[in-house]
Structure formats: C-alpha cells, structure tokens
N, CA and C of each residue as an Amber inpcrd file, in Angstrom:
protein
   393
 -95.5890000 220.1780000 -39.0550000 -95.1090000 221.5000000 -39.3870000
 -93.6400000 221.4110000 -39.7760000 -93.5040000 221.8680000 -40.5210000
 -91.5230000 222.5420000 -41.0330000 -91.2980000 223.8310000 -40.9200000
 -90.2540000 223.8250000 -40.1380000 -89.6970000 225.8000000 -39.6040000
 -88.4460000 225.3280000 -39.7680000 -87.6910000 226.6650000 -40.3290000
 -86.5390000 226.7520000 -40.4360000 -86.6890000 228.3400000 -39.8210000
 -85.3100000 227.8540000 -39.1800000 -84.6070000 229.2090000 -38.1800000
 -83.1940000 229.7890000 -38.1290000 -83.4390000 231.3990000 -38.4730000
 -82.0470000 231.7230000 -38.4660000 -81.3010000 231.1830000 -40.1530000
 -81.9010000 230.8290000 -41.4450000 -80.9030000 230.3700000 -42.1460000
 -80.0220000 231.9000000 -42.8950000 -78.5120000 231.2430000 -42.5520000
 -78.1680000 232.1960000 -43.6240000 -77.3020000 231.2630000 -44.5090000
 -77.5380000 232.2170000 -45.9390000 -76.6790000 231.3310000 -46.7840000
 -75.5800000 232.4490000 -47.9130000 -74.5150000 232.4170000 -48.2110000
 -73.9630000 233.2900000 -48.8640000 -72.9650000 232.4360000 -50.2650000
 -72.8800000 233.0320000 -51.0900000 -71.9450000 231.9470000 -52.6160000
 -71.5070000 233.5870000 -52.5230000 -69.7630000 232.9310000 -51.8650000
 -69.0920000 234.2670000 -52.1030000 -69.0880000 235.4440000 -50.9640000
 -69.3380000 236.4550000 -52.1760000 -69.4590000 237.3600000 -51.3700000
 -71.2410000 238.2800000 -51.2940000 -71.8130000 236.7800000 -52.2250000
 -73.2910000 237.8770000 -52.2640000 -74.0620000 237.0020000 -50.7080000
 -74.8470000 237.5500000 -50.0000000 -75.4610000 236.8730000 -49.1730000
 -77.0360000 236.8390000 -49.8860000 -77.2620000 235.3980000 -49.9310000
 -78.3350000 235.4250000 -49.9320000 -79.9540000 235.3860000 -49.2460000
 -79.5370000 234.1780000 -48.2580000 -80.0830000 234.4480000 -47.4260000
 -79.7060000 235.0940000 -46.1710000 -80.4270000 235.8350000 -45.4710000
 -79.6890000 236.8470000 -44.3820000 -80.8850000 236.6430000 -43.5500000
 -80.2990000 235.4690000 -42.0710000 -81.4590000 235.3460000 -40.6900000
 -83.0400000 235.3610000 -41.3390000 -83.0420000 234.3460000 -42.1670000
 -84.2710000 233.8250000 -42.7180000 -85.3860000 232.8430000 -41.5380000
 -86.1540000 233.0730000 -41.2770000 -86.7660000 232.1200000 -40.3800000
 -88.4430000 231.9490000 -41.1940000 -89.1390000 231.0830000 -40.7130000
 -90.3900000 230.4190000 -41.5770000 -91.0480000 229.2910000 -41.0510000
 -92.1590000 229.0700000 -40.9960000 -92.4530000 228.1030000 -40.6990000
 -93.9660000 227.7220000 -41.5730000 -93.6820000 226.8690000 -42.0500000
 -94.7450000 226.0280000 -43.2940000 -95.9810000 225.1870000 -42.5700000
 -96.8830000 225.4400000 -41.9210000 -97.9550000 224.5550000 -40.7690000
 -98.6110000 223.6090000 -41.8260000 -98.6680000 222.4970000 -41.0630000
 -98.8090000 221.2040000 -41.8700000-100.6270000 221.2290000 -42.0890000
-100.8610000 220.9280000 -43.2840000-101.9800000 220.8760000 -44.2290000
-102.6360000 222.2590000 -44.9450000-101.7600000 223.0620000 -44.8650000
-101.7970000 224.8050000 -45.5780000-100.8560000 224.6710000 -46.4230000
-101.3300000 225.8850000 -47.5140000-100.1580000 226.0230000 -48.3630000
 -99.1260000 227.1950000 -48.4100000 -98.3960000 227.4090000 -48.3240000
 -97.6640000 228.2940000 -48.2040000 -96.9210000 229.0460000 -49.3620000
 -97.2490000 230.3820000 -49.8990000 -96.4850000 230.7180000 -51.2070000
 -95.5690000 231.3670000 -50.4760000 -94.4340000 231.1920000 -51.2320000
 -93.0350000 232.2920000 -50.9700000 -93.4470000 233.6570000 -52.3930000
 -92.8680000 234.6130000 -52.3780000 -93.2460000 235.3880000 -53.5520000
 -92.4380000 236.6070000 -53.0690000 -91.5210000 237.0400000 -54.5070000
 -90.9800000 237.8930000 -54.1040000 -89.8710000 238.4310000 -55.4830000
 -88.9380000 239.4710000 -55.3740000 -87.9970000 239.6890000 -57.0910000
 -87.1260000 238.2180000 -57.2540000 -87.0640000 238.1350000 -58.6930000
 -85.9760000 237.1000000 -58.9410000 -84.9330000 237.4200000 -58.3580000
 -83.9660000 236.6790000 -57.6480000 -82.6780000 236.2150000 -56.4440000
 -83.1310000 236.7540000 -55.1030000 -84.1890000 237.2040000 -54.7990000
 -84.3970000 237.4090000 -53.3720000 -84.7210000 236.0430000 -52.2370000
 -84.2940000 234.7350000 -52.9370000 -83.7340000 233.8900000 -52.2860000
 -84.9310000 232.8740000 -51.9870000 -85.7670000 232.7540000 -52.7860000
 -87.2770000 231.7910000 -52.2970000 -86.6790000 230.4950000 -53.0370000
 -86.1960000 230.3100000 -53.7860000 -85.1270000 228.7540000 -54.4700000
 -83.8570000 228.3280000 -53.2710000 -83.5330000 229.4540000 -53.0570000
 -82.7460000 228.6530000 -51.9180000 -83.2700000 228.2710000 -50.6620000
 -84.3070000 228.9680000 -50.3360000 -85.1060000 228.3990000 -49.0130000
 -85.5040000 226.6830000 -49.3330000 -86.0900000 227.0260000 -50.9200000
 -86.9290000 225.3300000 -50.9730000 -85.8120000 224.5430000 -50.9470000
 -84.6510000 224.4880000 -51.7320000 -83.4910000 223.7690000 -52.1900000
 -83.2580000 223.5470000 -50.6270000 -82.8900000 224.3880000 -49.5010000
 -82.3280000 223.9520000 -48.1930000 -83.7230000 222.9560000 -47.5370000
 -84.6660000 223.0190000 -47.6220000 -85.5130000 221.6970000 -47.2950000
 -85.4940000 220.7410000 -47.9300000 -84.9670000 220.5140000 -48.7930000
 -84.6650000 218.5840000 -49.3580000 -83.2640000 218.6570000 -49.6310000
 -82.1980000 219.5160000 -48.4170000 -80.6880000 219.8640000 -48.8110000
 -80.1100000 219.6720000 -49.7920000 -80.8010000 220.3500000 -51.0030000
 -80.1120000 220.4360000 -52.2020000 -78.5780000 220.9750000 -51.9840000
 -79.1550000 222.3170000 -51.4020000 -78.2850000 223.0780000 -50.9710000
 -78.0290000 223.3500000 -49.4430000 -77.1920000 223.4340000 -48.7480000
 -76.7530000 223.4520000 -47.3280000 -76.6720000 225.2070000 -46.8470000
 -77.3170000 225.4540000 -45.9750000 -77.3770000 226.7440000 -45.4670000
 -75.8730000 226.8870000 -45.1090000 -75.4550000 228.0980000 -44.6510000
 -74.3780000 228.1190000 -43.8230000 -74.3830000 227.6040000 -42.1600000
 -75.5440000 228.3210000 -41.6150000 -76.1150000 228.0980000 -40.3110000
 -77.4620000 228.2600000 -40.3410000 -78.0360000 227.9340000 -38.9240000
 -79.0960000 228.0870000 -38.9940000 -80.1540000 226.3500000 -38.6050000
 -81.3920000 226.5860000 -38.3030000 -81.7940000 225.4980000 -38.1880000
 -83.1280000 225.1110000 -38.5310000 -83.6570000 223.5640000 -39.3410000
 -84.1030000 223.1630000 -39.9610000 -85.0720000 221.7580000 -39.4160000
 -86.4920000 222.5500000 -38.5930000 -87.3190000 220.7430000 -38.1430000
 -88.3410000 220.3550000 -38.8670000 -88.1340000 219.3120000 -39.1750000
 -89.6460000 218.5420000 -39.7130000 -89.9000000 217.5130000 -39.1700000
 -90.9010000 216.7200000 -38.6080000 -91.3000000 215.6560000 -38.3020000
 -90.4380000 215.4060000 -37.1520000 -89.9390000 214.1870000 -37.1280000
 -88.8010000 214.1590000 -36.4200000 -87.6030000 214.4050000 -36.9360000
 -86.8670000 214.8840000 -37.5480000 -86.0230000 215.5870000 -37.9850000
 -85.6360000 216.6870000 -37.6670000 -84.2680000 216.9970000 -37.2350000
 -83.8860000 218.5090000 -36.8360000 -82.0640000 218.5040000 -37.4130000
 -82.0360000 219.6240000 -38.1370000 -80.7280000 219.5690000 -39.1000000
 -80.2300000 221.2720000 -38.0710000 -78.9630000 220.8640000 -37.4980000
 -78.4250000 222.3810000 -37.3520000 -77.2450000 222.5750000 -37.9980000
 -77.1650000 223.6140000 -39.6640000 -76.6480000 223.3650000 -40.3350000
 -74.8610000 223.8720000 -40.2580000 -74.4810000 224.4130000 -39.0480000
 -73.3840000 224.5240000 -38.8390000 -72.9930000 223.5330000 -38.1980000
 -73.5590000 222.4300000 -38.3480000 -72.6380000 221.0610000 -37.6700000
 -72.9670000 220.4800000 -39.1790000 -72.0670000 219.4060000 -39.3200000
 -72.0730000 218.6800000 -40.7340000 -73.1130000 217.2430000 -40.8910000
 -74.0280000 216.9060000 -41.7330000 -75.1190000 216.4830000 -41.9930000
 -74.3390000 215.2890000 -43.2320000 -74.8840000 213.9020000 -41.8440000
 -74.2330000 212.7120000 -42.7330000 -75.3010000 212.1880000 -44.3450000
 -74.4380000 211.5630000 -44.9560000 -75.6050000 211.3250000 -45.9400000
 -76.4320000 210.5200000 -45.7300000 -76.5370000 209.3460000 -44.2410000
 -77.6890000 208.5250000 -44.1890000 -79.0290000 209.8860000 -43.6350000
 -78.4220000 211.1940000 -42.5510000 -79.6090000 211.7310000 -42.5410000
 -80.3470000 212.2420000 -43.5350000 -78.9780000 212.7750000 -44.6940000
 -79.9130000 213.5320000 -45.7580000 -80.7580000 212.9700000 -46.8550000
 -80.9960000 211.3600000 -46.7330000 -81.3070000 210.5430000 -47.6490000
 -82.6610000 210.5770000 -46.5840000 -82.6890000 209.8320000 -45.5830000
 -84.0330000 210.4450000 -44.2390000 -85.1060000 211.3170000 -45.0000000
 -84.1050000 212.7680000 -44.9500000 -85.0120000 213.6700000 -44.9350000
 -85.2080000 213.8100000 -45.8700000 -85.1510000 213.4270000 -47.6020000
 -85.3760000 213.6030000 -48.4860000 -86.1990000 212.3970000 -49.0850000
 -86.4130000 211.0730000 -47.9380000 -87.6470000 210.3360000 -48.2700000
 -88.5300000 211.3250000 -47.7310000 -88.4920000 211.8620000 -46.8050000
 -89.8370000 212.7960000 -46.0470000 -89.8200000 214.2060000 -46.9910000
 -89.4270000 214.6200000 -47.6630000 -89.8780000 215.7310000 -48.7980000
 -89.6390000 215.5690000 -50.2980000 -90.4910000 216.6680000 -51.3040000
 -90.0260000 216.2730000 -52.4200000 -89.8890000 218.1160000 -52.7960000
 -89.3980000 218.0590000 -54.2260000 -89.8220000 219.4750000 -54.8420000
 -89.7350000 219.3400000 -56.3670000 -90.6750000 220.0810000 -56.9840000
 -91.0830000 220.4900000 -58.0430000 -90.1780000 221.6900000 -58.5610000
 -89.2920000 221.2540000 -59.7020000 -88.4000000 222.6500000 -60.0050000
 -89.2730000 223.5040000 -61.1750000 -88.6800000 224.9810000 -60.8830000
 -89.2630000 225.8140000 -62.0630000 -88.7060000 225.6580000 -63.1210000
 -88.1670000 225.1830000 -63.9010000 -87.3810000 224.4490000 -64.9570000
 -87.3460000 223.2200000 -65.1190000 -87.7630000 222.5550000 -66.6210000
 -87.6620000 220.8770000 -66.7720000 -86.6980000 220.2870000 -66.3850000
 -86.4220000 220.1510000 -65.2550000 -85.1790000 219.4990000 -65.3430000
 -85.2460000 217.7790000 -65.3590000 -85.5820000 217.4690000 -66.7310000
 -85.6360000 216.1630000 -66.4580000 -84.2470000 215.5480000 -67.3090000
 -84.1650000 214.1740000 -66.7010000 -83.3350000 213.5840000 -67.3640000
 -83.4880000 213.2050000 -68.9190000 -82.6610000 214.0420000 -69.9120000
 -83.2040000 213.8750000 -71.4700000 -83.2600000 212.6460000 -72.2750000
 -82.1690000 211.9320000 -71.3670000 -82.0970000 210.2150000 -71.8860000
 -83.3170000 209.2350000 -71.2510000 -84.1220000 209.8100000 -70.5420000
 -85.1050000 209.2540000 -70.1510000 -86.8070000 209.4100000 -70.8820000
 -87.1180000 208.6660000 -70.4880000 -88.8250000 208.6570000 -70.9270000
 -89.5870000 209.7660000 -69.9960000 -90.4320000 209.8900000 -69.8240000
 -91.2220000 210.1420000 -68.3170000 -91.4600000 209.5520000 -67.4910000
 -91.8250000 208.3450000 -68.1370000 -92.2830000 207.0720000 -66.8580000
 -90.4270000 206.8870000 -66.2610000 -89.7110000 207.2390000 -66.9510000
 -88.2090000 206.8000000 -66.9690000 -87.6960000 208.0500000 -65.3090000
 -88.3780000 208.8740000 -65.7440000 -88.3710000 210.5210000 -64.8470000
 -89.0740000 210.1690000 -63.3180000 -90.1630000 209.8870000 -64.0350000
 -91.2020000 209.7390000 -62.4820000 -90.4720000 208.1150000 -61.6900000
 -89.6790000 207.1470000 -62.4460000 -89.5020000 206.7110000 -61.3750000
 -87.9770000 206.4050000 -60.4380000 -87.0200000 207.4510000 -61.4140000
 -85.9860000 207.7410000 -60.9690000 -85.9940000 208.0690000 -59.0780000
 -86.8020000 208.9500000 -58.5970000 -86.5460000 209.1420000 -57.2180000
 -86.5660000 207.9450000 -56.6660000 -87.8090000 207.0960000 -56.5140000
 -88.5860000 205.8550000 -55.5570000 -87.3160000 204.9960000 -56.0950000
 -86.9050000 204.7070000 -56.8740000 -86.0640000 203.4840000 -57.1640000
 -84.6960000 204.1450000 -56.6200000 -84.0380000 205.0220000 -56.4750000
 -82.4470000 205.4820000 -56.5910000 -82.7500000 206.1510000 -54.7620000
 -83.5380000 206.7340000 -54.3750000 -83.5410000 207.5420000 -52.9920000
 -84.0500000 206.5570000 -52.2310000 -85.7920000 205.9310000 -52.3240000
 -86.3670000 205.2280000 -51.8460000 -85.7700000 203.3870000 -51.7580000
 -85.0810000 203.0720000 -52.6500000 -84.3870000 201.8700000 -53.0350000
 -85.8040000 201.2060000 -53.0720000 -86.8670000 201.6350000 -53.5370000
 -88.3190000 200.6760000 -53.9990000 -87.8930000 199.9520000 -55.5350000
 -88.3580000 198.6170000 -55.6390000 -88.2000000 197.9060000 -56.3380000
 -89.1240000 198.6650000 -57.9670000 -88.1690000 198.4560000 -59.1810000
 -88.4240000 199.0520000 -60.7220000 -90.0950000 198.7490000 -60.6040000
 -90.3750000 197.4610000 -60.2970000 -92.0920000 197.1520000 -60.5010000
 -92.3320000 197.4970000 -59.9120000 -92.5010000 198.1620000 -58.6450000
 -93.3600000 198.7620000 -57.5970000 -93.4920000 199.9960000 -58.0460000
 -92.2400000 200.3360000 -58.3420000 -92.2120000 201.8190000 -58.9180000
 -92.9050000 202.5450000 -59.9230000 -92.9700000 201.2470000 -61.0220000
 -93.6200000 201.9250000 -62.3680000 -95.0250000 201.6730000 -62.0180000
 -95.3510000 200.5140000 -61.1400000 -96.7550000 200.3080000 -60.7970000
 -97.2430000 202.0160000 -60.3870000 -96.6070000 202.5640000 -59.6210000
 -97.4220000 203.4310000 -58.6630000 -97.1090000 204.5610000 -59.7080000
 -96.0380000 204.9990000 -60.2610000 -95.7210000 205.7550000 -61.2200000
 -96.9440000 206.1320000 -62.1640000 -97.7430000 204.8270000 -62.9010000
 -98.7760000 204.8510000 -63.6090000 -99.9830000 205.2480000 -63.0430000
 -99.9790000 205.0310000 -61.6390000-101.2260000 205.6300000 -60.8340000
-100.9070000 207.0360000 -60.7000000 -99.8860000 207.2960000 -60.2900000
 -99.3130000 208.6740000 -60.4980000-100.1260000 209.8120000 -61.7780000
 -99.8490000 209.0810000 -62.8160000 -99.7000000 209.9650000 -63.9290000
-100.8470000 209.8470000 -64.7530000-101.8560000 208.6810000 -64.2630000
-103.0810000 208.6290000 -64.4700000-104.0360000 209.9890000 -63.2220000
-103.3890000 210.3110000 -62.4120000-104.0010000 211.4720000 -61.6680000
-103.9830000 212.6040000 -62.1790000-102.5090000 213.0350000 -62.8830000
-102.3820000 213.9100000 -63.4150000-102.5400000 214.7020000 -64.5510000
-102.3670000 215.8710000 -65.3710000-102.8310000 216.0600000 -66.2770000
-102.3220000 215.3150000 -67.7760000-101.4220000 214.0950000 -67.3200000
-100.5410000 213.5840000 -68.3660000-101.8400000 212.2300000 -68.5970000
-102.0190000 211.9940000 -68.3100000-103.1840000 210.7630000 -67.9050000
-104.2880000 211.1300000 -68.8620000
C-alpha cells in the first residue's frame, strides 16, 4: 500500500495542496479526477518526489518520507527505483529515439547496464501497443 498524510503544498501564495491525505491499496487502481489545478499532478509528482510537499507524510513499502525534514538524494533515488509515472504530456527527450526514451530511466536511476537495458526495453515495447 502507499498513503500519503497531511500533504500540503503551496508555489507562493496559491496553496495547492491543502491537508491532502490518500491511500492507494496495493493491486487496485486508483483514479484521482477532478478541475484542471485542483492538484491530482502534484499528488503523483510528490510520489516519485518530483516535487517536494511542504509537510506532511509519505509510506510505501519500506519507505517513509516526512517531508518537513529534508530528504537526501540516496533516499530519493530508493524511492524512485520503487515507483514510476506516466506524464500527461510527451515529455520525451527530442534528441532521442524511443528505444533511446524507454531506456533512459534503468540506465541513469537504476545504473542497469545499456545491454540489459535495451534487452528488456524491447520486451517492453513488444508488449505494448508500439510492438
């Protein structure tokens, strides 16, 4: 399971998130849904700490982030082998291929070796609708 508790997050003076709490139970899916800026991008972004809540607190697995204490980068590299996310926008790298895209994470986060990478990459994308 992943619950986050209590997040608030504010840029400025807008608050966005305000005492957000949630919890995602492991093998369900969970939709967020709601108006554009009512804050469902910053919830996902604070589970692979794109973005850093102000406060508030964050468990998965063994992992527990309480974000008013400061979060070294060996944990946030941790917790971002243990999640991924899918953005609503391409954001891919334009100097890249796809196979160039899909194996940017495993090689640069994971430090998995280029051949391991493109190996599984191709199993990857043979699953998918690119395949």
């Amino acid at each position: 399971m992943m619950q986050v508790k209590h997040l608030n997050k504010a840029y400025g003076n807008k608050q966005v998130l305000k005492d957000v709490s949630v919890e995602f139970p492991a093998g369900q899916t969970t939709v967020l849904i709601g108006p554009s800026g009512s804050g469902k991008s910053t919830i996902l972004r604070s589970l692979n700490l794109l973005v850093t809540p102000d406060n508030g607190t964050f468990d998965f697995n063994d992992h527990h982030v309480d974000f008013s204490q400061p979060i070294s980068r060996k944990e946030m590299l941790e917790i971002r082998k243990d999640t991924g996310m899918v953005f609503q926008e391409y954001n891919l790298f334009p100097n890249k291929t796809v196979l160039g895209n899909v194996i940017e994470g495993p090689t640069q986060v994971l430090k998995q070796d280029k051949a391991t990478a493109i190996k599984n990459a191709h199993e990857w994308l043979k699953k998918s609708w690119f395949g």
